[in-house]
MIPAMAR-30448 format. One record per residue (C-alpha): residue number from 1; residue in one letter; x, y, z. Coordinates in steps of 0.1 Angstrom, whole numbers. Layout:
# MIPAMAR-30448
+-----+------+-------+-------+-------+
: pos : code :    c1 :    c2 :    c3 :
+-----+------+-------+-------+-------+
: NUM :    A :     X :     Y :     Z :
...
+-----+------+-------+-------+-------+
END
This chain:
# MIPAMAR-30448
+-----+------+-------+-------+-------+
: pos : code :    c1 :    c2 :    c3 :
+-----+------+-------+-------+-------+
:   1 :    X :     0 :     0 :     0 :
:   2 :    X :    11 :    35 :    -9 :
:   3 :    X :    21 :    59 :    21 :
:   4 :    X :    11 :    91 :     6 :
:   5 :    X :    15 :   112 :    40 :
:   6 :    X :    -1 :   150 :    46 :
:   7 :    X :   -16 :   163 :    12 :
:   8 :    X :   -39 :   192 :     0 :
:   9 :    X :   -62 :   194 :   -23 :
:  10 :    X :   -50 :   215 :   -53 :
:  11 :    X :   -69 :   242 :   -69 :
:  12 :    X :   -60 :   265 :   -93 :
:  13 :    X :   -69 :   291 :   -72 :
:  14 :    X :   -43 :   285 :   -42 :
:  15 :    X :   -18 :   266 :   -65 :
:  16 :    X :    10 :   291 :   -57 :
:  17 :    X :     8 :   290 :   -20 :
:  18 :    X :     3 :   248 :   -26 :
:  19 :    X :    37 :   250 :   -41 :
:  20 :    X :    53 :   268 :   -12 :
:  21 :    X :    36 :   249 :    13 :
:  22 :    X :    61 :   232 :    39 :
:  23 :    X :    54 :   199 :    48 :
:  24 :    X :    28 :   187 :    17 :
:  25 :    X :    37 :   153 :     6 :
:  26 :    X :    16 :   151 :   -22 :
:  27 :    X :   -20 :   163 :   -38 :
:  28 :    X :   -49 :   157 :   -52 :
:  29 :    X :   -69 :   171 :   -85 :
:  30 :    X :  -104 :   169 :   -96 :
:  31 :    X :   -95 :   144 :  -125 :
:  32 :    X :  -121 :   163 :  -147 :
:  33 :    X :  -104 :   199 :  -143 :
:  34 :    X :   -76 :   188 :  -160 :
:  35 :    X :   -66 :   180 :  -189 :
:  36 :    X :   -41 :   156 :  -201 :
:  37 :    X :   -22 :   171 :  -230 :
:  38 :    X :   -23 :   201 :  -215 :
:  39 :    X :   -19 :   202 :  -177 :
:  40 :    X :   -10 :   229 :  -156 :
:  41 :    X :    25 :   241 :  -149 :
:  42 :    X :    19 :   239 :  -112 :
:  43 :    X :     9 :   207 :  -113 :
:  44 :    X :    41 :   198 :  -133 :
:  45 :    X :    66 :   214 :  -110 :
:  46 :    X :    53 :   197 :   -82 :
:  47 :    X :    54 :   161 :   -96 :
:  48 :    X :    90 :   170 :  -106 :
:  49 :    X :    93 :   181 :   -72 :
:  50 :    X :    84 :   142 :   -64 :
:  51 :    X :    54 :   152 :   -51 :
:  52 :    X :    25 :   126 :   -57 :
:  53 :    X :    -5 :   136 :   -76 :
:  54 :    X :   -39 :   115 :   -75 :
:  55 :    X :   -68 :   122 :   -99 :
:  56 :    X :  -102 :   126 :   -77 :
:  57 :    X :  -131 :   117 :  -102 :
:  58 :    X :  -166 :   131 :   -95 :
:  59 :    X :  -182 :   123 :  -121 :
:  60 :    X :  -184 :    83 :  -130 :
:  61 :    X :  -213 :    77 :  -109 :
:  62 :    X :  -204 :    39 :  -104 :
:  63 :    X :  -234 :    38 :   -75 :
:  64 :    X :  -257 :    42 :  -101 :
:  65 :    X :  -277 :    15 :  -122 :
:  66 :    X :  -261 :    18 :  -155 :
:  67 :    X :  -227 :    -2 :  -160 :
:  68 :    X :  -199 :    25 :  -159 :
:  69 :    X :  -196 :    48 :  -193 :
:  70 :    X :  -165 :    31 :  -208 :
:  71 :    X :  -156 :    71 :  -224 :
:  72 :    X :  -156 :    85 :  -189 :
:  73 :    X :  -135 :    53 :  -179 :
:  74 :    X :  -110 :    57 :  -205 :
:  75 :    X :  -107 :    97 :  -192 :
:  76 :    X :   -97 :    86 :  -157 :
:  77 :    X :   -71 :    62 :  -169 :
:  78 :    X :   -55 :    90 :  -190 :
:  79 :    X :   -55 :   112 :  -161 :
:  80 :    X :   -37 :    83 :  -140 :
:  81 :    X :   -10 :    78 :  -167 :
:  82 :    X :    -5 :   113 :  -177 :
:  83 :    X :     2 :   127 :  -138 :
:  84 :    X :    19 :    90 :  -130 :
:  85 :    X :    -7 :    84 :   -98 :
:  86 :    X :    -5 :    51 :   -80 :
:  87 :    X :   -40 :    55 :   -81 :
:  88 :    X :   -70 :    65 :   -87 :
:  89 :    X :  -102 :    76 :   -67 :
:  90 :    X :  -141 :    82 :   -71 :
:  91 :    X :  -174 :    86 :   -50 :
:  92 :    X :  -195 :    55 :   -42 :
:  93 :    X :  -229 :    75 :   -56 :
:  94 :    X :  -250 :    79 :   -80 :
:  95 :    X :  -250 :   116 :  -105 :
:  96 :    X :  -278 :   104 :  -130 :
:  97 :    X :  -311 :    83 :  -136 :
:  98 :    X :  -332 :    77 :  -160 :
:  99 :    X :  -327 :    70 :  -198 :
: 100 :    X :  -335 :    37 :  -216 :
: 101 :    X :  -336 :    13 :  -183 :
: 102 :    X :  -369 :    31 :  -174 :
: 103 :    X :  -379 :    45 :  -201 :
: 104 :    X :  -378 :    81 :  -189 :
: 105 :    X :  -362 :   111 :  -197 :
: 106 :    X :  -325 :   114 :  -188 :
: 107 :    X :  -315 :   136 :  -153 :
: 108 :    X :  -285 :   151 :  -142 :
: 109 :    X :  -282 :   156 :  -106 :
: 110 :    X :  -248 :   176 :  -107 :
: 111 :    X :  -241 :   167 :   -74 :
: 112 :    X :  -230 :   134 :   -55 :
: 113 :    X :  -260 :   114 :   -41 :
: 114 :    X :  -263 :    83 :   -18 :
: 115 :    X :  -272 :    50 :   -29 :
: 116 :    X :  -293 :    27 :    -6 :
: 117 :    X :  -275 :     7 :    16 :
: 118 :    X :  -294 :   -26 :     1 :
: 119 :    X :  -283 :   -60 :   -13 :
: 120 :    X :  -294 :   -46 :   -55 :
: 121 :    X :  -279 :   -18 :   -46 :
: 122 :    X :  -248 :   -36 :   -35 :
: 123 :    X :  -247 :   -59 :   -61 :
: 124 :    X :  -251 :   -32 :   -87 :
: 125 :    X :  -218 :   -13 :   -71 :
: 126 :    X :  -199 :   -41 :   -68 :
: 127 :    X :  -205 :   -50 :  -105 :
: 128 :    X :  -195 :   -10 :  -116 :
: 129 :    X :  -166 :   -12 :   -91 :
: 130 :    X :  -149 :   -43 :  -106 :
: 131 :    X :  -155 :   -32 :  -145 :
: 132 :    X :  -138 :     4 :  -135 :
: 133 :    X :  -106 :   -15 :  -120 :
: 134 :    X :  -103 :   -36 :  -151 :
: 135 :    X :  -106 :    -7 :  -171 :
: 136 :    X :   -79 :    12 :  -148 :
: 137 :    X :   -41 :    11 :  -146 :
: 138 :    X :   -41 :    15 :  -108 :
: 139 :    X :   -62 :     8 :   -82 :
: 140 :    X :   -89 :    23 :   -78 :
: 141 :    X :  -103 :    38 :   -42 :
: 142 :    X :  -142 :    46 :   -36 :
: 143 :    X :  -153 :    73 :    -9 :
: 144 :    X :  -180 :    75 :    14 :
: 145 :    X :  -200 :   107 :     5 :
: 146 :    X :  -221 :   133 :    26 :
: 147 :    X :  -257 :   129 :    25 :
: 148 :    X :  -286 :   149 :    35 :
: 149 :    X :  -314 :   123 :    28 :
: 150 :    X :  -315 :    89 :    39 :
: 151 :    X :  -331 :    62 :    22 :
: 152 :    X :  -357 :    40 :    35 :
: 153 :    X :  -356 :     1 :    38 :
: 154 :    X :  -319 :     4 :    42 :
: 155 :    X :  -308 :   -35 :    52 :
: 156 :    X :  -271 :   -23 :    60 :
: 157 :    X :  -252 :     6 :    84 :
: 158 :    X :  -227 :    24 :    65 :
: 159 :    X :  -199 :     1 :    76 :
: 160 :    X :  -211 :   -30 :    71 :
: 161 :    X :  -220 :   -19 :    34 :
: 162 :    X :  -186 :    -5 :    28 :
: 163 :    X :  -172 :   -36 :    45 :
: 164 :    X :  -189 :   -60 :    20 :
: 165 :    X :  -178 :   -35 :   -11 :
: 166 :    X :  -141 :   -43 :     1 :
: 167 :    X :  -145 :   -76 :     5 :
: 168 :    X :  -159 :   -85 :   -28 :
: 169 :    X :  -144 :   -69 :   -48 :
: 170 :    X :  -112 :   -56 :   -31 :
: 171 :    X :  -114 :   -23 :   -39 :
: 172 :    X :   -98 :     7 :   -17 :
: 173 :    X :  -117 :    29 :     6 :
: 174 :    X :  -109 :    67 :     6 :
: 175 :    X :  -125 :    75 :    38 :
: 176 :    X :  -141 :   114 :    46 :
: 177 :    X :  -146 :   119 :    80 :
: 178 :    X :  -166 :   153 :    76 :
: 179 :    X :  -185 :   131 :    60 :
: 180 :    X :  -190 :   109 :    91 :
: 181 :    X :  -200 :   134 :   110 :
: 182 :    X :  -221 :   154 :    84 :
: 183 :    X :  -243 :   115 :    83 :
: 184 :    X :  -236 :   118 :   123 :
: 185 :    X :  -255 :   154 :   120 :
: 186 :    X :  -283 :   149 :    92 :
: 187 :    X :  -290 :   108 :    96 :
: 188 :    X :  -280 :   101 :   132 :
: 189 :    X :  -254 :    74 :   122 :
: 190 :    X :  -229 :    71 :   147 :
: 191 :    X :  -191 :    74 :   133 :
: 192 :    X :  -177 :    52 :   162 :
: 193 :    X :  -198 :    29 :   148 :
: 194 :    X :  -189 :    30 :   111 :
: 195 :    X :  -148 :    32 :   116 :
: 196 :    X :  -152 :     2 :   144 :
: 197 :    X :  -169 :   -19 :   110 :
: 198 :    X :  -149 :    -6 :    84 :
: 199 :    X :  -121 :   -28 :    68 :
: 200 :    X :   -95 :    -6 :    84 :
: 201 :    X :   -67 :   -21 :    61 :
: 202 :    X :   -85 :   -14 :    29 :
: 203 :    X :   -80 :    23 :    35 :
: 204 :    X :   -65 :    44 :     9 :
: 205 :    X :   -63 :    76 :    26 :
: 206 :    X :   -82 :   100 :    47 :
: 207 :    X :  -104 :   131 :    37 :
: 208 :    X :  -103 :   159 :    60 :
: 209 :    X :  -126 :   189 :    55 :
: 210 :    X :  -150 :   221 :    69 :
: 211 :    X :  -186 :   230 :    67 :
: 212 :    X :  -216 :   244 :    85 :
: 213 :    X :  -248 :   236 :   103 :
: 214 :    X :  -278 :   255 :    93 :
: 215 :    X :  -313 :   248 :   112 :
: 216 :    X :  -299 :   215 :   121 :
: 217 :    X :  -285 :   202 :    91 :
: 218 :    X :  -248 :   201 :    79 :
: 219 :    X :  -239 :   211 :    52 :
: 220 :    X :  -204 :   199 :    34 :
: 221 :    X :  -193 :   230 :    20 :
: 222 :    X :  -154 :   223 :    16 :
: 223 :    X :  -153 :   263 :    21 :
: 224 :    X :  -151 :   268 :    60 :
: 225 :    X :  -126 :   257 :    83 :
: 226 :    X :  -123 :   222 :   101 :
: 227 :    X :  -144 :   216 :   128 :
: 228 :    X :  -129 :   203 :   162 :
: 229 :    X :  -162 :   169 :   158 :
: 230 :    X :  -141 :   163 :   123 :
: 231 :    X :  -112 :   165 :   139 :
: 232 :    X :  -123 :   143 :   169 :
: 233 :    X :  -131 :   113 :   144 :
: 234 :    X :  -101 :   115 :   121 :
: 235 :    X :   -81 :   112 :   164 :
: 236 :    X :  -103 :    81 :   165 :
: 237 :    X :   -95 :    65 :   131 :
: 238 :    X :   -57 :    72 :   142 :
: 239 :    X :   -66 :    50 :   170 :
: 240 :    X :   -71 :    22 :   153 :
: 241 :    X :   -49 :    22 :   121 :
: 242 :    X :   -24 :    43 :   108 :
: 243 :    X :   -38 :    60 :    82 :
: 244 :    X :   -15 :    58 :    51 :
: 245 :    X :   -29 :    96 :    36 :
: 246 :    X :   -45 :   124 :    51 :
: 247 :    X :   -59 :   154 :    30 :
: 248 :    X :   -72 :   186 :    34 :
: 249 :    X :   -99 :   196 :    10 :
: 250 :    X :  -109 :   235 :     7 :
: 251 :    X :  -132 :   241 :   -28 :
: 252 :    X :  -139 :   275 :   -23 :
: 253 :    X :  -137 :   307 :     0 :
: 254 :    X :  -100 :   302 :     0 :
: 255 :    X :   -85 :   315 :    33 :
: 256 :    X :   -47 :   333 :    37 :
: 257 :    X :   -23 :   303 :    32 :
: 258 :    X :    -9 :   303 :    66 :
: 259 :    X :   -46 :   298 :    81 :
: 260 :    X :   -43 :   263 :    56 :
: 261 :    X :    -7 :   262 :    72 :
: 262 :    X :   -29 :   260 :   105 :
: 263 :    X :   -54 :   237 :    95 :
: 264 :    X :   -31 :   211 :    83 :
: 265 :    X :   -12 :   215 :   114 :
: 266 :    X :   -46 :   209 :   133 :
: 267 :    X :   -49 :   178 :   113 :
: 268 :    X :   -18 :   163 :   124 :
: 269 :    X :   -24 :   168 :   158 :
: 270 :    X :   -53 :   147 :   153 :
: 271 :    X :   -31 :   123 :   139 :
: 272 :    X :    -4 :   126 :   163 :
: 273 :    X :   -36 :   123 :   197 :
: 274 :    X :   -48 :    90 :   178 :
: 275 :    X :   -16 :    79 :   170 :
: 276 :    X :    -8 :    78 :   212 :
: 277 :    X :   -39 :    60 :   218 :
: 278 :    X :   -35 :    32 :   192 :
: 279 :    X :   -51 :     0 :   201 :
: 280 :    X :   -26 :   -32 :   198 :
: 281 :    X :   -56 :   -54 :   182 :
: 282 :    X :   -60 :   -45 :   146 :
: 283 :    X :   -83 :   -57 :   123 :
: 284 :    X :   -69 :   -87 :   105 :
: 285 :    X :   -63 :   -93 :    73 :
: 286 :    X :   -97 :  -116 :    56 :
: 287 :    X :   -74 :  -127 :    28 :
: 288 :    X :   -81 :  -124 :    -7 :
: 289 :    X :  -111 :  -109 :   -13 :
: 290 :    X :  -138 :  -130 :   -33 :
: 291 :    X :  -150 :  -126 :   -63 :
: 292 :    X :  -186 :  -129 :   -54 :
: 293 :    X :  -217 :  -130 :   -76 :
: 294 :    X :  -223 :  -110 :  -106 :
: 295 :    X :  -256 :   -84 :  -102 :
: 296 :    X :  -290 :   -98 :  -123 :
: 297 :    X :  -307 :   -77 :  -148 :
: 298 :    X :  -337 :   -73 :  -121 :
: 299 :    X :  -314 :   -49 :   -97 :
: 300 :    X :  -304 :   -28 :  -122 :
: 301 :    X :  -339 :   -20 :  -129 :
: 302 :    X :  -349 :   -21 :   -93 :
: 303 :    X :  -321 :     0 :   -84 :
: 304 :    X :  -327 :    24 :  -115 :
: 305 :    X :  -364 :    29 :  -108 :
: 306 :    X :  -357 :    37 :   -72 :
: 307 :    X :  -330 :    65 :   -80 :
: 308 :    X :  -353 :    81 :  -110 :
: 309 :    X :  -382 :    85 :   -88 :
: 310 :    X :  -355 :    99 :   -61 :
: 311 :    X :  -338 :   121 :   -86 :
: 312 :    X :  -372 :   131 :  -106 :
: 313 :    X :  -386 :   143 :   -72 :
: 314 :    X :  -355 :   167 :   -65 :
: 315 :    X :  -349 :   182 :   -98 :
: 316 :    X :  -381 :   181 :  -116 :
: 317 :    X :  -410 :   187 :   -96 :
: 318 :    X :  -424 :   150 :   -95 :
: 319 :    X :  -439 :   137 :   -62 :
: 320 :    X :  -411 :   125 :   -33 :
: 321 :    X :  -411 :    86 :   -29 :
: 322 :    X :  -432 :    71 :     3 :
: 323 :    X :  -409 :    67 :    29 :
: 324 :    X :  -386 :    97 :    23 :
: 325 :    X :  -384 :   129 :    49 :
: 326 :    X :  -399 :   157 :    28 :
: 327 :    X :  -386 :   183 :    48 :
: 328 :    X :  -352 :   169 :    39 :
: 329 :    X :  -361 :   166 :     6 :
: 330 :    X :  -370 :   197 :     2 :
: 331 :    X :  -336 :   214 :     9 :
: 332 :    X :  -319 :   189 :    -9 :
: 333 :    X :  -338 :   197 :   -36 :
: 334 :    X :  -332 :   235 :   -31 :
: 335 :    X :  -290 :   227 :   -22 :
: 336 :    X :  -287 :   213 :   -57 :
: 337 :    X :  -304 :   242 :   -77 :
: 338 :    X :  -279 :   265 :   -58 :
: 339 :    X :  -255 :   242 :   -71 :
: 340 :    X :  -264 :   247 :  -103 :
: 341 :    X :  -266 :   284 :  -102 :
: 342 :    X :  -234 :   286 :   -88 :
: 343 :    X :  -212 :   262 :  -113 :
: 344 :    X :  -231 :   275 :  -144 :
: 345 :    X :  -218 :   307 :  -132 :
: 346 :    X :  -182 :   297 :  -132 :
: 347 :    X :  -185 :   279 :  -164 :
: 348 :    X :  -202 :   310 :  -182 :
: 349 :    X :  -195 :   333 :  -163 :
: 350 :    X :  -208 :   361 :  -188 :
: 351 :    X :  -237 :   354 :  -178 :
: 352 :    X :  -242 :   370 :  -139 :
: 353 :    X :  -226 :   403 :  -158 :
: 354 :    X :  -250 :   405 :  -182 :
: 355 :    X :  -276 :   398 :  -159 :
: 356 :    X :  -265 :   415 :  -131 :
: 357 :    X :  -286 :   411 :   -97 :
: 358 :    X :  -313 :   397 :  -114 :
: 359 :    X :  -288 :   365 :  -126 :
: 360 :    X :  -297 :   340 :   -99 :
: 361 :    X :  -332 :   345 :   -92 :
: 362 :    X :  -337 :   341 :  -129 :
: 363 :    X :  -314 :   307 :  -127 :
: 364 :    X :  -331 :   293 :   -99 :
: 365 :    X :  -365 :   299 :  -112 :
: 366 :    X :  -354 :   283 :  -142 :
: 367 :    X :  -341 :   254 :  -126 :
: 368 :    X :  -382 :   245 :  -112 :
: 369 :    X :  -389 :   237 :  -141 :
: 370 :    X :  -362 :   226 :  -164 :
: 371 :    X :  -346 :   199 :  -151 :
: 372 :    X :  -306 :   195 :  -163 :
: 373 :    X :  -300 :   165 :  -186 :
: 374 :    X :  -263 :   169 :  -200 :
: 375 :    X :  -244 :   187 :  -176 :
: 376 :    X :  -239 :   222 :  -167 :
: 377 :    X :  -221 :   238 :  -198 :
: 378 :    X :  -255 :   227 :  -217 :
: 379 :    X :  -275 :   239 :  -191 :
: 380 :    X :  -261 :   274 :  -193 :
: 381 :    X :  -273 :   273 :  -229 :
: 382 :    X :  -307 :   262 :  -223 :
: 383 :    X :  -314 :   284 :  -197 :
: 384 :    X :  -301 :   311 :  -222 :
: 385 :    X :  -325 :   303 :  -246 :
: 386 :    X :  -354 :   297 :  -226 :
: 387 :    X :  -349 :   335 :  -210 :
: 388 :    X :  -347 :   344 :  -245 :
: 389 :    X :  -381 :   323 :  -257 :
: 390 :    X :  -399 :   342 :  -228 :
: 391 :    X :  -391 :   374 :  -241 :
: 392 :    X :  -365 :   383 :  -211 :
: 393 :    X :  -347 :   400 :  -201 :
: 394 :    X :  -368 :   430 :  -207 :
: 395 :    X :  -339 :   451 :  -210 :
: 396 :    X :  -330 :   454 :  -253 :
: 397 :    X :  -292 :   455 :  -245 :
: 398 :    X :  -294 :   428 :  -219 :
: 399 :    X :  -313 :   402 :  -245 :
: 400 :    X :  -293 :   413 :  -274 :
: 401 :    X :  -261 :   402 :  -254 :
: 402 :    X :  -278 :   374 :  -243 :
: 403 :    X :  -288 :   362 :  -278 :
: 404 :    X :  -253 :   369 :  -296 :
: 405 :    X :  -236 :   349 :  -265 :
: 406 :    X :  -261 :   317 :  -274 :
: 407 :    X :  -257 :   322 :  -306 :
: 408 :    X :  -216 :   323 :  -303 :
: 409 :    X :  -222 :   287 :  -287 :
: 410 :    X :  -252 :   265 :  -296 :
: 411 :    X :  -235 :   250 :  -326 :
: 412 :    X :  -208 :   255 :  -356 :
: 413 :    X :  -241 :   273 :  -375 :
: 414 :    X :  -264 :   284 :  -350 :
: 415 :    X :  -282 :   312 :  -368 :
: 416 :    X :  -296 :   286 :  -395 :
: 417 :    X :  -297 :   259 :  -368 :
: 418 :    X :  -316 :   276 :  -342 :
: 419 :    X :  -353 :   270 :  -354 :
: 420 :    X :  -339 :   230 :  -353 :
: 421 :    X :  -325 :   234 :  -323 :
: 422 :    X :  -356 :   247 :  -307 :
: 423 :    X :  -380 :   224 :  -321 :
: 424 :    X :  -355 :   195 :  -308 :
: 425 :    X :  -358 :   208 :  -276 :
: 426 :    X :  -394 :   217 :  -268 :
: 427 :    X :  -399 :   178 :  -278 :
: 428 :    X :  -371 :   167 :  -248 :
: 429 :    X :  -391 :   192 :  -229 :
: 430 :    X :  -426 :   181 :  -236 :
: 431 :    X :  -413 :   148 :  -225 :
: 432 :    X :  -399 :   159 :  -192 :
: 433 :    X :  -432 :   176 :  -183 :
: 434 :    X :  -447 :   143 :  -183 :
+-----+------+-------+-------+-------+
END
């Protein structure tokens, strides 16, 4: 197993103070913010430097039903040979539903939600998980995500389903313990409980990071400091193994770097406390892992219907599922149109000048009824157009800019494509009104 030591996530936004940062062993990088052919000089210097880089995918969605997109696999492996990682890591979670399996229209949640802890669900991971490694040339690592929903009819705690994952299929677990504590905080799961059932030798490395609570529910922000409950778990998973990675993830709100000096100081003091308290009885070794059984056709579809209804009811209006907390549901539901607002912004983000103030009531009110289908570049242009279809904004300047933007980037010949264009897509949104 790799020792990968104290790490940060990098961003291209702190990258200079990363690269002056004493102590940082190595790094991670969202493995679809870079590219390849063409990656950035930072991250160069600092693998010349011998400083390890690992590619952090967000987007596979290997908890969902479908088999894992062999383009997106193919992507990750490039990123792993191109920045030389020993491996390679993703979210147990699923990003999309719907399509062909149900016979629905296609969603996008944009945003990293749980899968039921159940034996088709299970079955369906374990079948993704062992396709990605075979299409990988490292090993792969899955993490536990933050939720803010739970499931009902679960049939396993968090451990035990994480356990079985590692078992069958041997796969590595990149374990977050803000996200412990955010499930300790919005599901009343108890982290004791999880790290005392987890696999502790199949860890990859640690995930350390900040957030907020906000009429009792946390939220995982990655954009405020690290809490001393965070810190308290990642003390008591030092107690019982030591961990071969630790990393600090900020996203956004970037402080001064010596206040990230401080918090990764902070983090090895947890280290350091658990590392004093170690237990002598480990978890043994359960041998080589096995194989296990295939998933059946049946719990892909029982697992796809079950995540389209969940997914239809928080980004397109449909009813919530019996058995679900609405109230949770609810923000959940209003969390990821923020979401959206806020990364359509940084990926066009013409748009909140053009619009001014008025940009993010006018996106979110959108997003009630226009559900995102092919990711967020996409649905910058269709809420473009549909503020133009509605005759907004009512300032002339304002929609003339708005309509010479879209028209820069809905297609090689969008001025004699657009009447296509919109037919096209009032049929995909007669079909999601449905």
């Amino acid at each position: 197993m790799v020792r990968l030591g104290t790490g940060i996530g990098w961003r291209p936004e702190i990258a200079d103070a990363v690269e002056r940062m004493p102590g940082i062993d190595w790094v991670e990088v969202v493995a679809e913010n870079v590219c390849p052919g063409h990656l950035p000089e930072s991250l160069l210097r600092l693998r010349e430097r011998g400083v390890t880089v690992v590619p952090h995918g967000v987007s596979l969605g290997l908890g969902g039903a479908e088999r894992p997109d062999e383009g997106r696999l193919a992507d990750l492996a490039e990123r792993a040979a191109s920045l030389r990682s020993p491996l390679v890591t993703e979210h147990i979670a699923f990003v999309r539903a719907g399509g062909a399996m149900t016979g629905s229209p296609r969603l996008e949640a944009g945003h990293l939600l749980p899968v039921p802890r159940t034996r088709d669900a299970l079955d369906v991971l374990c079948e993704n998980v062992r396709i990605a490694q075979d299409a990988l040339p490292v090993p792969l690592a899955v993490e536990n995500i933050a939720a803010l929903i739970s499931w009902p009819g679960e049939e396993m705690t968090e451990g035990q389903f994480l356990y079985e994952l590692a078992d069958r299929t041997g796969v590595r677990l990149l374990i977050d313990v803000a996200n412990l504590h955010t499930n300790h905080v919005n599901r009343g799961e108890d982290p004791a409980r999880a790290l005392a059932e987890l696999p502790l030798e199949a860890i990859a490395y640690v995930h350390v990071a900040g957030g907020f609570e906000r009429d009792g529910v946390w939220h995982d922000s990655h954009a405020h400091p690290v809490p001393r409950p965070v810190l308290d778990i990642l003390a008591d998973l030092a107690s019982r193994i030591s961990p071969p990675g630790v990393l600090l993830e900020r996203d956004e709100n970037f402080p001064e770097p010596a206040e990230l000096e401080r918090e990764l100081e902070a983090v090895r003091g947890a280290l350091e406390q658990g590392g004093r308290a170690r237990r002598a009885v480990r978890v043994a070794a359960a041998g080589a892992p096995s194989p296990g059984e295939g998933c059946g056709a049946d719990s892909r579809q029982r697992l796809a219907l079950a995540q389209t209804a969940v997914l239809s009811a928080l980004v397109a209006g449909t009813p919530v599922p019996d058995g679900f907390d609405r109230v949770r549901m609810g923000v959940q539901a209003r969390a990821l149109a923020a979401k959206r607002a806020d990364v359509v912004a940084k990926v066009a983000p013409e748009l909140p000048v053009i619009l001014g103030r008025e940009y993010r009531a006018a996106f979110l009110a959108y997003a009630q009824g226009w559900p995102m289908t092919g990711g967020y570049r996409l649905d910058a242009l269709d809420f473009v157009e549909q503020l133009l279809l509605d005759g907004r904004p009512k300032d002339a300047r304002a929609r003339r800019e708005l309509r010479e933007w879209w028209l820069d980037r809905s297609g090689p010949k969008p001025r004699s494509r657009r009447p296509a264009v919109r037919l096209a897509r009032a049929a995909r949104r007669v079909l999601l009104r449905r």
